[in-house]
C-alpha positions in Angstrom: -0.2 -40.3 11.3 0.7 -40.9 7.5 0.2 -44.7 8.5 -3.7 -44.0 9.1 -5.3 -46.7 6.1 -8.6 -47.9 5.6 -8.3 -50.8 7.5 -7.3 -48.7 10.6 -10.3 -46.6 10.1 -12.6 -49.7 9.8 -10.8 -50.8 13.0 -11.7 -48.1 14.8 -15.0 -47.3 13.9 -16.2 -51.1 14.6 -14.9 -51.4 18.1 -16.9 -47.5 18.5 -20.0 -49.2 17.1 -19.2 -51.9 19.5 -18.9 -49.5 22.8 -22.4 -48.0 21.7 -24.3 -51.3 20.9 -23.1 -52.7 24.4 -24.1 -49.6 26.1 -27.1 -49.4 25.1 -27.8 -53.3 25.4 -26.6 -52.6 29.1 -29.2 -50.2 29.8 -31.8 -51.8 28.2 -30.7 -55.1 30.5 -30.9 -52.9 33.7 -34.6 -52.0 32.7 -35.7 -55.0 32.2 -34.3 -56.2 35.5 -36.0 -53.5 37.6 -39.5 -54.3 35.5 -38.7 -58.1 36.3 -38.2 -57.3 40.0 -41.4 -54.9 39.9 -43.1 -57.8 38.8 -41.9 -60.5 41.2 -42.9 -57.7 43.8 -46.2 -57.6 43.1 -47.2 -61.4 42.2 -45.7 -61.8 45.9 -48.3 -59.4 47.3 -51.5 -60.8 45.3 -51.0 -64.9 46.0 -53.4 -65.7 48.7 -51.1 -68.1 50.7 -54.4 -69.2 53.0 -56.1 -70.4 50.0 -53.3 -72.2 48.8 -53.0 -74.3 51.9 -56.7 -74.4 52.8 -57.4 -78.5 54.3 -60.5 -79.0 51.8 -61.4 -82.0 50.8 -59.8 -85.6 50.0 -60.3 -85.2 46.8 -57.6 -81.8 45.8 -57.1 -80.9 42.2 -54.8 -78.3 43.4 -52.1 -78.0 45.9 -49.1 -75.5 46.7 -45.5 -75.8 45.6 -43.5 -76.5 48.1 -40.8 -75.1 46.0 -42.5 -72.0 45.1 -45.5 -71.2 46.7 -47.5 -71.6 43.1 -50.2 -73.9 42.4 -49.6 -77.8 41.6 -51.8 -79.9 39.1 -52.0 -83.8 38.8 -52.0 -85.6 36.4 -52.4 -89.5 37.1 -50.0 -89.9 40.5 -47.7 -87.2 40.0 -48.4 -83.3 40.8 -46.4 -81.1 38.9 -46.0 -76.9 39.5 -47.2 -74.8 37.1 -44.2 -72.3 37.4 -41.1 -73.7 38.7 -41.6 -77.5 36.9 -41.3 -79.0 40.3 -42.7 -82.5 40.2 -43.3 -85.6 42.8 -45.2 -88.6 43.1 -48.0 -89.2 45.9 
């Protein structure tokens, strides 16, 4: 134990500060995924699916992804999703 220097001790007490930082970092990642899955939850129950694929007229502005269920805009020829990026040409 005579051996013990300071470059031991700074050793030692960086990989400790290590072990706390990636503890809590671990943690705070498992909150965030519950909060995320929470969310995804609960923008599942409030889209109105019968809306999105309501037959209105010939003229849409809007459609449904056929990706992920979210709304579509067009622009020129090509619809593009507002979420997922999904993107075709009519």
């Amino acid at each position: 134990m005579d051996d013990f220097n300071r470059r031991d001790f700074l050793r030692g007490a960086g990989l400790a500060f290590a072990g706390v930082l990636g503890a809590a970092s671990f943690a705070a990642g498992q909150q965030e995924e519950e909060e995320d899955t929470k969310t995804s939850e609960e923008e599942q129950e409030e889209l109105d699916y019968d809306a999105l694929f309501a037959e209105d007229s010939g003229d849409e502005d809007t459609r449904a992804c056929p990706q992920c269920g979210a709304l579509m805009y067009r622009q020129g020829r090509t619809w593009t999703c507002e979420n997922c990026g999904y993107s075709y040409v009519e």
